[in-house]
C-alpha positions as CSV (number, residue, x, y, z in Angstrom):
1,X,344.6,140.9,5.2
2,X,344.3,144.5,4.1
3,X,341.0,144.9,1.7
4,X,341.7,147.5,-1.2
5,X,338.9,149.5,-2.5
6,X,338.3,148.6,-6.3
7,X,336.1,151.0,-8.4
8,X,333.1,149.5,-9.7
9,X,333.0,146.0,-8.9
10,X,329.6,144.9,-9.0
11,X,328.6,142.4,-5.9
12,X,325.6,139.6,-6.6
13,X,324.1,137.1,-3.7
14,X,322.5,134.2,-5.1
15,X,322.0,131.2,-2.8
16,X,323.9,132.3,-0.1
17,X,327.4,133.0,-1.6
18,X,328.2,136.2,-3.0
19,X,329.9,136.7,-6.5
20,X,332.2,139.4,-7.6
21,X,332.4,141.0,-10.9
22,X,334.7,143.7,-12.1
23,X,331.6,146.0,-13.3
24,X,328.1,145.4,-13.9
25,X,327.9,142.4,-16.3
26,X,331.4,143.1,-16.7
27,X,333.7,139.8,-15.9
28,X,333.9,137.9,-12.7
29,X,336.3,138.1,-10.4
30,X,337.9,135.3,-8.9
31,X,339.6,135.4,-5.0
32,X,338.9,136.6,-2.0
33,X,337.9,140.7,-2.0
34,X,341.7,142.2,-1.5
35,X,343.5,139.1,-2.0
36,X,346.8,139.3,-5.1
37,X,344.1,136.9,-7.0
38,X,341.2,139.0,-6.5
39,X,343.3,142.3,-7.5
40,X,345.1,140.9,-10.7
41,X,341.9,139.5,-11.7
42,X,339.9,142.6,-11.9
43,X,343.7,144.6,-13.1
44,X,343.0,142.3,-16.3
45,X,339.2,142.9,-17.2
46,X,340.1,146.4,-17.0
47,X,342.8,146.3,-19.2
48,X,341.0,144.1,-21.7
49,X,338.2,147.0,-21.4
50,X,340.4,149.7,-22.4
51,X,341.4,147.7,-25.4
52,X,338.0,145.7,-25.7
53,X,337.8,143.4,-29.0
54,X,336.5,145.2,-31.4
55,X,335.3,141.7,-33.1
56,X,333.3,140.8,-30.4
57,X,330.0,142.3,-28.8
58,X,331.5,143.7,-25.5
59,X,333.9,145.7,-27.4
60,X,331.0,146.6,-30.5
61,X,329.5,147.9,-27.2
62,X,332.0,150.2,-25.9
63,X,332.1,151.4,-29.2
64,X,328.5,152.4,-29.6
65,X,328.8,154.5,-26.3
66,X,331.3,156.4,-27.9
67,X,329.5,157.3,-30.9
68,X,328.1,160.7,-32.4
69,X,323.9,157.9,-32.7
70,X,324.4,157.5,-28.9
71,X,325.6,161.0,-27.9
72,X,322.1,162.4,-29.9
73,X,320.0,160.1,-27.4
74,X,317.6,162.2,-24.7
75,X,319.8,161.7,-21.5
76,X,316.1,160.1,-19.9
77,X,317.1,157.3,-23.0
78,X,320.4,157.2,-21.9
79,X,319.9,156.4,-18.5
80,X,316.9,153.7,-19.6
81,X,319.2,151.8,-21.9
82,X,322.2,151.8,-19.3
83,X,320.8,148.7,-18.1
84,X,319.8,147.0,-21.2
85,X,323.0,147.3,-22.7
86,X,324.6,145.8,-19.3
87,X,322.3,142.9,-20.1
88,X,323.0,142.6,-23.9
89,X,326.8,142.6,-23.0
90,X,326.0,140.3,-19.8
91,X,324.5,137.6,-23.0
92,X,326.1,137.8,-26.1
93,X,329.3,139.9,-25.1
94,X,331.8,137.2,-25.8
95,X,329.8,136.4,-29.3
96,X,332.0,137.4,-32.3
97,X,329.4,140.5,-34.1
98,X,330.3,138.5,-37.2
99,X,327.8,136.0,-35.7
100,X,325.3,138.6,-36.5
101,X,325.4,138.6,-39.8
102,X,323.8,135.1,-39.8
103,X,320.2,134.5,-39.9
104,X,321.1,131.8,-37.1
105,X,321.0,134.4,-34.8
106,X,317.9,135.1,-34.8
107,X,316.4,132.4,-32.7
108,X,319.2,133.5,-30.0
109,X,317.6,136.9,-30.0
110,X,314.0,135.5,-29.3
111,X,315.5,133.1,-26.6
112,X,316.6,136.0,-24.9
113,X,313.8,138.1,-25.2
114,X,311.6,135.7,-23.8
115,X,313.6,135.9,-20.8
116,X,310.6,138.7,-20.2
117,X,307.8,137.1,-22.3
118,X,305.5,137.7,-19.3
119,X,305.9,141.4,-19.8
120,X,306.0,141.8,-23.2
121,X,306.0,145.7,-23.2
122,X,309.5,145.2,-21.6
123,X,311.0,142.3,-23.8
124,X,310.2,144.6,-27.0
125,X,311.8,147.5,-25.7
126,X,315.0,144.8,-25.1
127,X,315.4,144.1,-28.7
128,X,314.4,147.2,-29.5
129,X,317.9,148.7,-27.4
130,X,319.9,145.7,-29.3
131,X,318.4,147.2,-33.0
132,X,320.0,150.3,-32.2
133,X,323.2,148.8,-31.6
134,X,323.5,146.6,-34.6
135,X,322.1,148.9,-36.8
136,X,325.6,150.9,-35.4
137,X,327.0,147.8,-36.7
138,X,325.5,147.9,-40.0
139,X,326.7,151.5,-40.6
140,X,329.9,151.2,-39.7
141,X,330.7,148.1,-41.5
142,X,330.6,144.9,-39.2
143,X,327.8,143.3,-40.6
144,X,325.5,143.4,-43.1
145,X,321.9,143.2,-41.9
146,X,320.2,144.4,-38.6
147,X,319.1,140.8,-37.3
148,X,316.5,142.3,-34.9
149,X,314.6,143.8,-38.5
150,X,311.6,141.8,-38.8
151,X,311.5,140.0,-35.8
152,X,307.8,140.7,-33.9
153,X,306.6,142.3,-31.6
154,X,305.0,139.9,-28.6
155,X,302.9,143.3,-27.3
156,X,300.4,143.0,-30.1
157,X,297.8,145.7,-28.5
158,X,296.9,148.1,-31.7
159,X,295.6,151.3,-29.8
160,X,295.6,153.5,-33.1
161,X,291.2,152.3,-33.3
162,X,291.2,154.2,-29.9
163,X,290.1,157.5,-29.4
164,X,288.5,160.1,-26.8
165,X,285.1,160.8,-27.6
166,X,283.9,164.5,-27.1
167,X,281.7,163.6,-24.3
168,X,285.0,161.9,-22.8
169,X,286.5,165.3,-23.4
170,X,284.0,167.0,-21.9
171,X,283.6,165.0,-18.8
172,X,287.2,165.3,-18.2
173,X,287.1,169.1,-18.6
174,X,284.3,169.6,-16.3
175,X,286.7,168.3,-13.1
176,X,290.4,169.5,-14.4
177,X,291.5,173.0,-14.3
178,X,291.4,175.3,-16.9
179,X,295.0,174.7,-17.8
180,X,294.3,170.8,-18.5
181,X,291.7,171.2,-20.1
182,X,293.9,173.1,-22.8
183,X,296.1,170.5,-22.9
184,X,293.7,167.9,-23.5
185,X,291.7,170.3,-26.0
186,X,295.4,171.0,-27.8
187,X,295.8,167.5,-28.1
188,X,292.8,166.5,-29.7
189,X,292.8,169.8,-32.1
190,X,296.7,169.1,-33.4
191,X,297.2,165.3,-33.0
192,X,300.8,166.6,-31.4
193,X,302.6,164.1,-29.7
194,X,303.1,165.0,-25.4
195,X,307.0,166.0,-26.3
196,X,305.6,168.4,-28.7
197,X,303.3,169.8,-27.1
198,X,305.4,170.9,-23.7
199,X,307.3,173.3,-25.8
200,X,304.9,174.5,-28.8
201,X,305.3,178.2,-28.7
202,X,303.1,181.1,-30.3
203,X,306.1,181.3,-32.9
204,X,305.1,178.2,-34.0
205,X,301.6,179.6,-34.9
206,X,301.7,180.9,-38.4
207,X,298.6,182.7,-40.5
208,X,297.6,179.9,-41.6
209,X,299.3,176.5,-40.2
210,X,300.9,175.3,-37.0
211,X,305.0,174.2,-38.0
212,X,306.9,172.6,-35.3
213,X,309.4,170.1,-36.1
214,X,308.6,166.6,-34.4
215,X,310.9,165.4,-31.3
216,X,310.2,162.0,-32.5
217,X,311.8,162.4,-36.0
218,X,315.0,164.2,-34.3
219,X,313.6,167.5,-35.9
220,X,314.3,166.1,-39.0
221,X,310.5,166.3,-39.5
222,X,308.2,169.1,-39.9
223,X,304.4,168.9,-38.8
224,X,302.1,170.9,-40.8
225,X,298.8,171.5,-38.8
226,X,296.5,173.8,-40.8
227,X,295.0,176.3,-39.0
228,X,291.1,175.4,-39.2
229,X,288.2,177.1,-37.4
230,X,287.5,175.0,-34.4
231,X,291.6,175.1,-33.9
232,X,291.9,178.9,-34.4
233,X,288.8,179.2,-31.6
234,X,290.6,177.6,-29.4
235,X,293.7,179.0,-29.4
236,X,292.1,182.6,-28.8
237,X,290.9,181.3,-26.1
238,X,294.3,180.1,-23.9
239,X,295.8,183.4,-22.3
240,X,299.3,184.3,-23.5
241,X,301.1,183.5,-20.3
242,X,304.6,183.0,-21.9
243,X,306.2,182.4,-24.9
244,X,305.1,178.7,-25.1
245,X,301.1,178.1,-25.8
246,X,300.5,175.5,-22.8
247,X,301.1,176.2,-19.2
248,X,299.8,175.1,-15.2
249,X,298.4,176.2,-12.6
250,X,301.8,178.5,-11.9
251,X,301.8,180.1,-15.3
252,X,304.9,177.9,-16.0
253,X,305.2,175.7,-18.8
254,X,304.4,172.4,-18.5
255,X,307.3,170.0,-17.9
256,X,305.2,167.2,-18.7
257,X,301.6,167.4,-20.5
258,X,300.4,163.9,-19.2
259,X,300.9,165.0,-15.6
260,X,299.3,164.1,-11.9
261,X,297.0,166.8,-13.0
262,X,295.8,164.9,-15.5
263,X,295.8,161.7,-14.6
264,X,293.7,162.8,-11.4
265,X,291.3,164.3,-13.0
266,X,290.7,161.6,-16.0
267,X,290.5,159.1,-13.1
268,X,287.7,161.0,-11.3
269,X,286.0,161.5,-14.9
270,X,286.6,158.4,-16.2
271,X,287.1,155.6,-13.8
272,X,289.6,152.7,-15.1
273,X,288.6,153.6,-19.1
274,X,291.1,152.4,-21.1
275,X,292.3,155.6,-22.5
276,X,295.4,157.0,-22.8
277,X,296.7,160.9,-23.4
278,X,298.5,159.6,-26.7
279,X,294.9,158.3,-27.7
280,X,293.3,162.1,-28.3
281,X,295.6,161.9,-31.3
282,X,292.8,159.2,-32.8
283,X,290.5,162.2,-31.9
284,X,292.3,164.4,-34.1
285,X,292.5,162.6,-36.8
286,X,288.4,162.2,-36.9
287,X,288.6,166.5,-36.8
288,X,290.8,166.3,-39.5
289,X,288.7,164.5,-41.5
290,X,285.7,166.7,-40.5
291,X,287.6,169.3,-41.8
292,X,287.9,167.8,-45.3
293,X,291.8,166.2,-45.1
294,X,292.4,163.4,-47.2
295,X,293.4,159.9,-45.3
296,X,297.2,160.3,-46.7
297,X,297.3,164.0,-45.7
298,X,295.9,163.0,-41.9
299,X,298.3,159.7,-41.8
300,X,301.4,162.5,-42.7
301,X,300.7,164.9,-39.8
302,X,300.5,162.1,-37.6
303,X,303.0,160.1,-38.5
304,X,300.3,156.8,-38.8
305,X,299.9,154.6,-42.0
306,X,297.0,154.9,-43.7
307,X,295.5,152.2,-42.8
308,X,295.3,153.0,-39.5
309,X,293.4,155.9,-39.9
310,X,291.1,154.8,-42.3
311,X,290.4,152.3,-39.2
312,X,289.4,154.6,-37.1
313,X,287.5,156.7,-39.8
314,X,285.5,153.5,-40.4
315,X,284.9,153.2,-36.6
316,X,284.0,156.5,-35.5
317,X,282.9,159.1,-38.5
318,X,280.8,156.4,-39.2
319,X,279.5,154.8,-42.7
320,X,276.5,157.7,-43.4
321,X,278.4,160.3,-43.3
322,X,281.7,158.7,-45.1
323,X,279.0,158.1,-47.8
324,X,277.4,161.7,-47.6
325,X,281.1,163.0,-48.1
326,X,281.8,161.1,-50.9
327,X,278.4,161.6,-52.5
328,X,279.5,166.3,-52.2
329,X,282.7,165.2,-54.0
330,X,281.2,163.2,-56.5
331,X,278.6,165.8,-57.3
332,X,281.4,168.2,-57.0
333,X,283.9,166.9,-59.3
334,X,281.1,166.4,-61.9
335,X,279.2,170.1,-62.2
336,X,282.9,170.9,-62.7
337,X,283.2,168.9,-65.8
C-alpha cells in the first residue's frame, strides 16, 4: 500500500500501540497510516478546522489565535502558551464556551489543574493561559464572566517580605564584574523590573526623575523613579558605553540582566540563599522609604499593594526608626501650625 505524507499529524505510543491524531490535540485519526480510512479521516478534521464551531472551545480557540490580544503577546509568550493551549483544546475543546458562563465550571477547571498539583508553579501558569482566553470570550461577547477570576493560586510562596541586604549586595559585588555589579546596584536603586532594565537608556534619565514606561503594563504604564542622591551617585559612576545605561563585559547591552554572569557570581557569594534578582526590588523599596516616600507612593512605582510594602518596611527599616520618622513628621507638622 502506498503511504501518503499528511501534514501535521501528531503520532503518540502508549502501551505499545501507537495512536494517530490529525494535529497536536487535534482529533484522532482512525485507519491504518495511508489507508482511504486513514486519509478521509484526517480530510475531515481539517475541514471542520477551517470552519471550527465557533460555539465550542476548539473553535473559541482558533479564534483567539487570530486576534489583535494574541498578536500583542512577546513571541517568547507565544511560543510558551503553544502548548497550553494544545492542552486546553486537548480537555474542554468539544465543551460548548456557553458552558463557561456557569459557575459549574469551576470545579472542572481545578480538576484539570491539579493534573500538575505537584508542581504548582506550572498548574497556575495553566489556568493562568485559559484566563486569557476566556477573558477573549468575555470581550467579545460569548460569555459573561471569566470563570478562572477568583480561583487560587496552589503556589502560595509570598516573596514580596524578601529582600537583598547591603551586605548581600556587597558580597555579591566583591566576586562579579564591574558590569554586574551595576546591574545589581540599578536594581536595588530603581525597583525596575529585569525587562526594564535591559533597555533603560540615558534618554530615560531626566533632571530630576527616571520615566520609562513598564513592559509589564504593555507601556501603558509610566514609572516615575525620582532622581535621589544615592541614585544620582551611582549613575555617574557607570561609563556611557552606548545609548542604553547597562551593558557586559563586551560593551553591549545586556540581552538579559539576570544572566550566567550573575547567577555565577551570587552562587559563589551566596551559596543556595534563597534570593532572587526580582527580590532587590524589596531592597528598593526600603531606599525609597529612606529617602522619605510615602507607602502608596513606593507601592505605585513598584507596582506592589501597600500592604506588601508596609511588610517589608515593618521587617527590615525596623520599628525605631519607623518611630523616629514619625516622631520628625509629627514635630514637623506641628511648629508649622
Amino acid at each position: 500500500m502506498a503511504h501518503v505524507k499528511l501534514k501535521g499529524v501528531f503520532t503518540v505510543t502508549a502501551k505499545g500501540r501507537r495512536y494517530y491524531y490529525a494535529w497536536r490535540g487535534g482529533p484522532r485519526l482512525y485507519g491504518e497510516p495511508g489507508s482511504p480510512e486513514f486519509v478521509a479521516s484526517y480530510t475531515e478534521a481539517h475541514a471542520d478546522l477551517r470552519t471550527a464551531d465557533a460555539s465550542r472551545v476548539r473553535g473559541l480557540i482558533e479564534a483567539y489565535k487570530s486576534s489583535a490580544a494574541y498578536e500583542r503577546l512577546a513571541p517568547s509568550t507565544k511560543r510558551t502558551w503553544a502548548g497550553w493551549l494544545d492542552r486546553i483544546v486537548n480537555h474542554f475543546g468539544e465543551l460548548k464556551v456557553a458552558q463557561f458562563d456557569r459557575p459549574e465550571i469551576r470545579p472542572s477547571i481545578r480538576r484539570w489543574r491539579n493534573q500538575w498539583e505537584d508542581r504548582p508553579r506550572t498548574a497556575d501558569y495553566g489556568v493562568q493561559v485559559l484566563s486569557h482566553v476566556m477573558s477573549y470570550a468575555v470581550e467579545t461577547d460569548r460569555i459573561g464572566t471569566n470563570p478562572c477570576h477568583g480561583i487560587k493560586s496552589l503556589y502560595k510562596v509570598d516573596r514580596s517580605g524578601l529582600i537583598w541586604s547591603d551586605e548581600d549586595i556587597a558580597a555579591l559585588k566583591a566576586v562579579a564584574s564591574p558590569e554586574v555589579g551595576y546591574v545589581v546596584d540599578l536594581a536595588a536603586h530603581t525597583g525596575l523590573r529585569a525587562g526594564d532594565l535591559t533597555r533603560l537608556a540615558w534618554s530615560h534619565v531626566g533632571s530630576d526623575a527616571i520615566r520609562i514606561t513598564t513592559s509589564k503594563s504593555r507601556h501603558r504604564t509610566t514609572a516615575t523613579i525620582p532622581l535621589y542622591a544615592d541614585l544620582r551617585d551611582l549613575l555617574a559612576t557607570i561609563p556611557k558605553r552606548s545609548t542604553v545605561i547597562l551593558t557586559n563585559e563586551q560593551g553591549r547591552p545586556w540581552q538579559r540582566v539576570n544572566s550566567t554572569p550573575f547567577m555565577t557570581a551570587k552562587a559563589k557569594a551566596l551559596g543556595d540563599r534563597d534570593l532572587h534578582f526580582h527580590d532587590l526590588r524589596g531592597t528598593a523599596a526600603t531606599r525609597f522609604h529612606r529617602a522619605g516616600l510615602a507607602v502608596n507612593d513606593i507601592a505605585e512605582i513598584l507596582g506592589w499593594e501597600e500592604s506588601s510594602v508596609e511588610k517589608i518596611l515593618r521587617r527590615y527599616v525596623g520599628v525605631e526608626a519607623r518611630v523616629q520618622s514619625m516622631i520628625a513628621k509629627i514635630n514637623k507638622a506641628e511648629r508649622g501650625t
